[in-house]
NUZAMAR-223908 format. One record per residue (C-alpha): residue in one letter; residue number from 1; z, x, y. Coordinates in Angstrom, 2 decimals. Last residue first. Layout:
<lovexs>
<resn->A	resi->NUM	up->Z	east->X	north->Y> .
...
</lovexs>
This chain:
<lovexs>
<resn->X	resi->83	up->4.10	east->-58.70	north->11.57> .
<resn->X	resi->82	up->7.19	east->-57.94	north->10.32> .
<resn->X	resi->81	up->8.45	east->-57.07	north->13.62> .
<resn->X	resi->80	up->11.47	east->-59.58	north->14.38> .
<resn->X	resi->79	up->12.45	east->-60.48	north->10.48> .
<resn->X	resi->78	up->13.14	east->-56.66	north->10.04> .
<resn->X	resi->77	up->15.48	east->-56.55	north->13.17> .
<resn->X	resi->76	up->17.44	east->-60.06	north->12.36> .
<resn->X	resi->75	up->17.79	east->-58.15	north->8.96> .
<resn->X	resi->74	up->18.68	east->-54.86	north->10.49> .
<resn->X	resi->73	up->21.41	east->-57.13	north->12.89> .
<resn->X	resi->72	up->22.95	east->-58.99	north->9.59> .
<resn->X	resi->71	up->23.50	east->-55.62	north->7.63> .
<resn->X	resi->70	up->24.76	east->-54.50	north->10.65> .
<resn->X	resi->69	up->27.23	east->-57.11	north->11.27> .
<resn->X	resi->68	up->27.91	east->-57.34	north->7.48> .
<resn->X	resi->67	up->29.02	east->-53.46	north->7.29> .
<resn->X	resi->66	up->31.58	east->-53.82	north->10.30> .
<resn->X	resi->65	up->33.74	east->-55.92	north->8.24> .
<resn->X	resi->64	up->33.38	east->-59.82	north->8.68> .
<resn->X	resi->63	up->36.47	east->-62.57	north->9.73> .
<resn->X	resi->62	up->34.69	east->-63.00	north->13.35> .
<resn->X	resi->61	up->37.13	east->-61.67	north->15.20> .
<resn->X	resi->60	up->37.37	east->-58.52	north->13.74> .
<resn->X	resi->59	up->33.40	east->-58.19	north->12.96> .
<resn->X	resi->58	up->33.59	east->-58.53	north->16.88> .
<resn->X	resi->57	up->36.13	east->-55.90	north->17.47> .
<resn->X	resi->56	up->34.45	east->-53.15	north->15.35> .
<resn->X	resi->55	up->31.25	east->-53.98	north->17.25> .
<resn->X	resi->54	up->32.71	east->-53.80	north->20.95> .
<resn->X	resi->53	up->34.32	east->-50.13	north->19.71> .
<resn->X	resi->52	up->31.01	east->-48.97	north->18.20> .
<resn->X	resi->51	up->29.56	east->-49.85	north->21.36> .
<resn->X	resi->50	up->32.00	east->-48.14	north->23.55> .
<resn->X	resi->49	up->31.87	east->-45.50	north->21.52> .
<resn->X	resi->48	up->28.19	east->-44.90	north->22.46> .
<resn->X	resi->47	up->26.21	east->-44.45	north->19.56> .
<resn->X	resi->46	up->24.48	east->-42.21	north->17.32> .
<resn->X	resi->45	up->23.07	east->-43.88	north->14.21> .
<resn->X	resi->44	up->23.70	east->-43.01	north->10.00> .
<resn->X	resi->43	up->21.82	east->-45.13	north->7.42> .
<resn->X	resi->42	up->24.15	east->-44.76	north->3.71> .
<resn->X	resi->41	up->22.06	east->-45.93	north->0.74> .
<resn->X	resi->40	up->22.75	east->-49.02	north->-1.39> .
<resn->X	resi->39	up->21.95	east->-49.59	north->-5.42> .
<resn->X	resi->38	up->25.91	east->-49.31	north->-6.28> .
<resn->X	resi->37	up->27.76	east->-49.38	north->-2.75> .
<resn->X	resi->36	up->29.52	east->-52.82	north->-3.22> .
<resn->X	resi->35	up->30.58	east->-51.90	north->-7.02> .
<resn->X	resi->34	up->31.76	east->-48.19	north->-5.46> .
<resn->X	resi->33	up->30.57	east->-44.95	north->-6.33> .
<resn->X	resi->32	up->31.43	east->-43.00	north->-9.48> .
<resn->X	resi->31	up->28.24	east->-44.08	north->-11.39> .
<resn->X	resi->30	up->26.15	east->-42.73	north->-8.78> .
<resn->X	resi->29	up->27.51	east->-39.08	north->-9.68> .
<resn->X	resi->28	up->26.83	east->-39.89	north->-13.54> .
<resn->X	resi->27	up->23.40	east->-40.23	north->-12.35> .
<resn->X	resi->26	up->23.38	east->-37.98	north->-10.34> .
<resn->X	resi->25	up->24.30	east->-35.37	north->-13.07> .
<resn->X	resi->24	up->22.04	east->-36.95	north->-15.41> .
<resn->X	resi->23	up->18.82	east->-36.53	north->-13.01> .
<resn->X	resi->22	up->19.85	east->-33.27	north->-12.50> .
<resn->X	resi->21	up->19.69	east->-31.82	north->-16.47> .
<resn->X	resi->20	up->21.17	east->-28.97	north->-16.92> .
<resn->X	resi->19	up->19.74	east->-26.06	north->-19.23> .
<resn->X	resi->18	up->22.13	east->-24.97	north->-21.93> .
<resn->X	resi->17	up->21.63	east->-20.63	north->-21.60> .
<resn->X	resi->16	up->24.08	east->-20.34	north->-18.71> .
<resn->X	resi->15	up->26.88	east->-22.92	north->-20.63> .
<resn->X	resi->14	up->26.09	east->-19.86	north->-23.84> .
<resn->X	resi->13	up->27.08	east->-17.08	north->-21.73> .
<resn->X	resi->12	up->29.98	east->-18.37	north->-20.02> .
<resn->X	resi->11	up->31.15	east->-19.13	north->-23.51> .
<resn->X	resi->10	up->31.22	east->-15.73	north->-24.59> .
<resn->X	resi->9	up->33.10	east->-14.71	north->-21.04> .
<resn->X	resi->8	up->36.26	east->-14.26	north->-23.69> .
<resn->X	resi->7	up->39.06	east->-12.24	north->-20.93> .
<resn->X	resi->6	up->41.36	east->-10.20	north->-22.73> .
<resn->X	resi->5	up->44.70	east->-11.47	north->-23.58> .
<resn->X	resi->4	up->47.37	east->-10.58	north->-20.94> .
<resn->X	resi->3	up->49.94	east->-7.59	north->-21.62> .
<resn->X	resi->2	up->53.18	east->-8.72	north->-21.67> .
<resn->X	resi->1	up->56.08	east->-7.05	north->-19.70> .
</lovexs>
């Protein structure tokens, strides 16, 4: 049998003295996502299923995903209380 090489934890040592930078590591994050999600965030909502269900079928029928629908309903939302 061979005996393994020792362990070098040398460069464990020096990666714990580099400082990271956050902003970079989202940024490169961000950079992963895709073309239709760059400059968007996600909104969650608890619904019925039934709703979800009627919503899915509509943007079905219609020719839109589920995404335009609600893009289209927070926009008809924002437009009703502006003022």
């Amino acid at each position: 049998m061979s005996k393994r090489k020792p362990i070098d934890f040398s460069a464990l040592s020096d990666a714990a003295a580099t400082p990271t930078n956050p902003i970079r590591k989202l940024e490169a994050s961000a950079q992963g996502k895709a073309p239709a999600r760059m400059g968007k965030v996600q909104i969650s909502a608890f619904v019925e299923p039934e709703v979800r269900n009627e919503l899915k079928a509509l943007a079905a029928l219609n020719g839109r995903s589920l995404n335009d629908l609600l893009e289209e309903a927070f926009q008809m939302v924002r437009d009703r209380y502006k003022n």
